[in-house]
N, C-alpha and C positions, 0 to 999 in steps of 0.2 A: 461323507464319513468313510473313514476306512480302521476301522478297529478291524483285531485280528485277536481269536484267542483258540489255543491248543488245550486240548483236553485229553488228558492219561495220552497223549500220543505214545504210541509204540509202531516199529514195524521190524517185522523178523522175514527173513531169507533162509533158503533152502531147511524150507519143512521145522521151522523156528530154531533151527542150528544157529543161527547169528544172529542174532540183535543189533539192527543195527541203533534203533533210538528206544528208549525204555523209561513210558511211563511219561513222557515229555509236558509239562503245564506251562504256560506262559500265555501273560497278554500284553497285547500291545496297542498303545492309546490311538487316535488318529492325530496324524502328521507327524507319529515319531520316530522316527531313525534309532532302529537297533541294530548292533552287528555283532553278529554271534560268531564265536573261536574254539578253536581247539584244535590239537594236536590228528593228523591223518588218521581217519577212520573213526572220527570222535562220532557221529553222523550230524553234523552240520548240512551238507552235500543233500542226504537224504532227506534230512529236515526238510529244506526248501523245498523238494522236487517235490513232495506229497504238501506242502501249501498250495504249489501252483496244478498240481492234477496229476503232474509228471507220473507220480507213483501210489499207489491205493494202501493209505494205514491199514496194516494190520488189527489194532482194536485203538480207540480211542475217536476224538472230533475234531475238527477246523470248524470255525466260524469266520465270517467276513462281515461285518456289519451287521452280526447279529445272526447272522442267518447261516444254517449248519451249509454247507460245502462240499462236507467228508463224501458224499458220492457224487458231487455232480461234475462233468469232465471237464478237462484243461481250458476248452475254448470255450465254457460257457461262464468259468471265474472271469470278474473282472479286476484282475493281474498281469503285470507285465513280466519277464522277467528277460534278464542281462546274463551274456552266460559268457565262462573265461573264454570261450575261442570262436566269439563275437557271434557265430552261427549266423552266419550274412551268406547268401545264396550267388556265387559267385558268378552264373550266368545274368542277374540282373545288374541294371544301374543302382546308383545308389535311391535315388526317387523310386524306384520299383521297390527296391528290398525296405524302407522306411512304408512306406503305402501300402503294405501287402496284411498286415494286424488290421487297420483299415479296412480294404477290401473284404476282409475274411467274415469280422468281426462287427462290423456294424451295415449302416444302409446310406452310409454318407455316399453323393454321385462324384464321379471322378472329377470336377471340376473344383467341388468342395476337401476329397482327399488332397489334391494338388497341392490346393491353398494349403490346407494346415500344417500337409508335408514341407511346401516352403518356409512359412512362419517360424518352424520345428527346428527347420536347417540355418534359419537364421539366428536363432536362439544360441544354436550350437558352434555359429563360426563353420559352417559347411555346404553354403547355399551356394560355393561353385565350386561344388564336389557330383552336385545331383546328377550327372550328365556321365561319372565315372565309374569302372566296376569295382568290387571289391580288389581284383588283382595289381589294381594301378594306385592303391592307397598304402598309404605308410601305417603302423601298427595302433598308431594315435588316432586316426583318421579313421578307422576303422572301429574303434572304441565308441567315438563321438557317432557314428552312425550305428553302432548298435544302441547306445542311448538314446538318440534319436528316435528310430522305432520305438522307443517304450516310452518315452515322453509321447509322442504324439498318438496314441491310443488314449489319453490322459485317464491313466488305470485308478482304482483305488485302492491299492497297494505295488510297488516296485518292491522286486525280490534280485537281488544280486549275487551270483554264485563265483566269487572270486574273480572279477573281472578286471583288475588292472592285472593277475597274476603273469600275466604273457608282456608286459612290458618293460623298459628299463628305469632303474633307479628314480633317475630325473622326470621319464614321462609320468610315470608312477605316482610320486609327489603332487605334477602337476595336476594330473587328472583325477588323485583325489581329494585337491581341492575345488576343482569344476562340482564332481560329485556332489559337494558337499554345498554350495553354490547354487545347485540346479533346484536340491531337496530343501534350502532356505527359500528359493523364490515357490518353488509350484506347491509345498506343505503338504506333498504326498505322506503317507506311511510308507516308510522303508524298511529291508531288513534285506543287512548287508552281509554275506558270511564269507570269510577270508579264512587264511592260517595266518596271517599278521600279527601278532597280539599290536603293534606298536599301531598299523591300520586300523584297529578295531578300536584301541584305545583314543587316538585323536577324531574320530567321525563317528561314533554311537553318540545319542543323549544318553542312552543306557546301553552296556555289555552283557552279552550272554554267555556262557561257558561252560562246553559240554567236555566231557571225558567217557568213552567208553559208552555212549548212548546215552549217558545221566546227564541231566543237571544239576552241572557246580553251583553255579553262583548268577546270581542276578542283582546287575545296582548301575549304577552312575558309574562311569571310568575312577572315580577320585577314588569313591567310596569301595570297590574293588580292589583299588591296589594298596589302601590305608588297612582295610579289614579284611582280609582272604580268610572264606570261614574254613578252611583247609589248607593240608601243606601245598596240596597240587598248583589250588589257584593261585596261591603262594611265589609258589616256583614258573608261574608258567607266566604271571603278568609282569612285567619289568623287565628292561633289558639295560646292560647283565641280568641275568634271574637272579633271586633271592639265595643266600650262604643259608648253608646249613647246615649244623653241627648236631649227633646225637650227645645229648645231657644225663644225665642223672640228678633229679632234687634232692638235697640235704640242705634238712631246716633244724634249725639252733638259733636257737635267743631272738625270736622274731624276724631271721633272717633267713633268706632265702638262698643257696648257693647254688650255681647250674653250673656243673663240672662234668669235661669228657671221661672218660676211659684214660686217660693219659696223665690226668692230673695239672697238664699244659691250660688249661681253659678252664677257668673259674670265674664266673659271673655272678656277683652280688646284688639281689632284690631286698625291696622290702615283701618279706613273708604275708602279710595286710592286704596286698595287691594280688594275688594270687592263691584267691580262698580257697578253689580248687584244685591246686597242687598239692600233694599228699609226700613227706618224706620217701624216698626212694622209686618215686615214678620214674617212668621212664619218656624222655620227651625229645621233642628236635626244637633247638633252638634257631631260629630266623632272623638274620638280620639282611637289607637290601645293600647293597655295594657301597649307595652313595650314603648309605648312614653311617660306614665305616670311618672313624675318624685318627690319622695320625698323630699319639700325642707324646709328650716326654717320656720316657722310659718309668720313671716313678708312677706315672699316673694310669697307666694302662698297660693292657694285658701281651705279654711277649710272643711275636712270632718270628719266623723264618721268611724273610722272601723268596720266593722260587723263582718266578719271573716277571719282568715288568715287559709293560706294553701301552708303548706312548700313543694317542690316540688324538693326539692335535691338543686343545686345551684341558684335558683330563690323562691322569695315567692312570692305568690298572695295573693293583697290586696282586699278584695270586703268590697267596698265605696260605703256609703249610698246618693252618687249622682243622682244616678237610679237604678233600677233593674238589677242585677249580673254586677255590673260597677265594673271592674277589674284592677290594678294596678301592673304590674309584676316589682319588685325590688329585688335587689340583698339579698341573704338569710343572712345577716348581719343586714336589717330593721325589725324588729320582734315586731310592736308593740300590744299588748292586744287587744282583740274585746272592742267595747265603747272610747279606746283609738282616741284621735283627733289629724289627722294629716295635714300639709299643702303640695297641690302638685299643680304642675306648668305643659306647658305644651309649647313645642317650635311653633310655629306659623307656620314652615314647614311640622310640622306635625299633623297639625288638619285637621278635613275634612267638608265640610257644605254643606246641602243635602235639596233641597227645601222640606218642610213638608207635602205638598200635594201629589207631586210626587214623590218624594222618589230620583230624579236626582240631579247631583253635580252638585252646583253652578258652577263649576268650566268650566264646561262642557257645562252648560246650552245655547243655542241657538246657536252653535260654531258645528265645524265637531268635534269627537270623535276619537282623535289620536288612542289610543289608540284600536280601530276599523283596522287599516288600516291592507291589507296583510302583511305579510313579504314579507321581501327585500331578 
């Protein structure tokens, strides 16, 4: 088993001048792959370092299979963890630096290390590397031999602190679909923390999502980027990020209107749908790129193109609705900057985000499905 669960985590720096995580809850089932996100300094980083012993919470618990953690040191969890700048010991061979969590950490005799160390290496596509140091490996090679080491201690829990971030595009890709590969065969618990959203989104069962030492949101990648119970999560899951316009509500005759400051941007609800909108709220209206639709001029709403940007089979439109307001259509629409186009926009896919707080209407005073554990 490897359950893992945080209780009120917090930890604060320099004499609680900084927070870096506040208040932190989460559990995690065993053999699930979570990967947690957020923007630099969200404390993701820290998260990790105080699951694996790295760092000592401030007030709150860790548990590992039930059993409290919060004080006992690094090397007596049984935890592995991957770290971005592989932390491979560069006087050893690779069979050294994989067998040395072994050595340390258990009472296997070196005949038995050996073996599992080879097994490990074979697993990994590396078993004629063993004999190499880290300075004569490419930056991939180097990847798969720090995974290695953490594979072969077979922990129960892997904690990964951004580790494909040191490589390029393509290896990137590649290795995090090995990742994701390695965590289907061995049904370890994982928790993966990146600044990816788009890495976090394709290899979590569930996302996490810190801002500022809180937790934003917790769900399924789907159900995260369908229902962001805020503007932030909003804006920060999908790439292009989410448009957004500040609105104003005016309701009349059962209708709904969300109009900017300009008068330019009038958006018609039915008022039924939105029992929580209140005439003259003030609100941000949310729509994702790809739900932007070009349509005839009669049927939708007028803007200004500013610049187009061809992107291979999509283009992006930025519309002088708001700042970098984005319209991804298919690379057959090509119209001129200055050019005036009408877009429309499906009523399943807008989003309305109270103005003060930055929280979905949707969400507003109601539990946060999207919160809940997995099932």
């Amino acid at each position: 088993m490897g359950t893992v669960t945080l209780d009120d985590l917090r930890k604060e720096f320099d004499n609680g001048q900084i927070v870096a995580v506040d208040d932190l809850s989460l559990d995690v089932t065993d053999g699930e792959f979570i990967t947690v996100v957020g923007p630099s300094g969200c404390g993701k980083s820290t998260t990790l370092r105080m699951l694996a012993g790295l760092e000592q919470p401030t007030e709150g618990r860790i548990a590992i299979d039930g059993e409290d953690v919060t004080e006992i040191h690094a090397r007596s969890r049984d935890v592995a963890m991957v770290f971005q700048n592989y932390a491979l010991y560069p006087h050893k061979t690779v069979q050294q630096n994989m067998a040395f969590g072994l050595r340390m950490s258990t009472d296997l005799s070196k005949e038995e290390r050996d073996e599992l160390v080879y097994e490990t290496a074979e697993m990994m596509g590396i078993e004629e590397l063993l004999d190499d140091r880290p300075n004569e490996l490419s930056g991939g090679q180097k990847q798969r031999v720090a995974l290695g080491r953490a594979i072969v201690r077979e922990p129960d829990v892997f904690l990964f602190d951004e580790p494909l971030s040191n490589l390029d595009a393509k290896l990137r890709t590649s290795m995090r679909t090995e990742i994701q590969r390695l965590q289907n065969d061995l049904a370890t618990t994982s928790i993966y923390v990146t600044h990816d959203q788009e890495e976090a989104m394709t290899m979590g069962d569930r996302i996490v999502i810190l801002n500022d030492g809180e937790l934003q949101q917790v769900g399924k990648p789907k159900e995260v980027y369908q229902n962001p119970v805020n503007k932030f999560v909003g804006g920060f899951v999908g790439s292009p990020s989410m448009n957004f316009i500040d609105v104003t509500a005016d309701s009349s005759g059962g209708v709904l209107h969300l109009r900017d400051d300009s008068g330019r941007f009038d958006y018609a609800v039915d008022a039924d749908d939105y029992p929580k909108v209140s005439d003259g709220d003030k609100l941000s209206f949310g729509i994702r790129p790809e739900n932007v639709r070009v349509v005839d001029a009669s049927d939708g709403i007028r803007a200004t193109v500013e610049v187009v940007e061809p992107i291979g089979s999509d283009n992006y439109l930025y519309l002088d609705f708001a700042s970098d307001f984005i319209a991804r259509v298919n690379s057959n629409i090509e119209p001129d900057p200055d050019d005036t186009v009408a877009v429309s926009f499906d009523e399943e896919d807008i989003h309305l985000f109270d103005g003060d707080t930055g929280e979905s209407i949707a969400f507003e005073g109601e539990a946060k499905p999207a919160m809940a554990p997995s099932q």
